[in-house]
C-alpha positions, 0 to 999 in steps of 0.5 A: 567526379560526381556528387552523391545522392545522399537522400532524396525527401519529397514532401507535400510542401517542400522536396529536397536533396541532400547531396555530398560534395566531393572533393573541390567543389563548395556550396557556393558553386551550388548556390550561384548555379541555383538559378540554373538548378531551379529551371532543372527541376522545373520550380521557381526558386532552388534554395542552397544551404550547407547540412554540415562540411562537404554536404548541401541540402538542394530545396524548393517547396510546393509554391515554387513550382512551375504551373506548366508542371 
């Protein structure tokens, strides 16, 4: 299983994406992934935080944005 997308922002400084975890995953598995996920999304720094049980909020801003982007 996969996910769901909750909501997608994307701002002028800051992006983010609210994701539902589904059953057997947890924030921490976000949050030592983020480097990887930083390079995913082509930005520098990936941020993970916890929206409420079963929910993360995935977000970078403007300034962490490769060059080559």
């Amino acid at each position: 299983m996969l996910p769901l997308l909750v909501k997608v922002e994307a701002g002028e400084c800051t992006d983010r994406l609210t994701v539902r975890l589904v059953s057997g995953q947890s924030p921490a598995s976000f949050a030592n992934q983020a480097d990887s996920l930083a390079h995913g999304f082509r930005v520098l720094l990936c941020r993970v935080r916890t929206a409420s049980p079963g929910m993360i909020i995935l977000g970078w801003s403007a300034a962490t944005r490769s060059p080559s982007r």
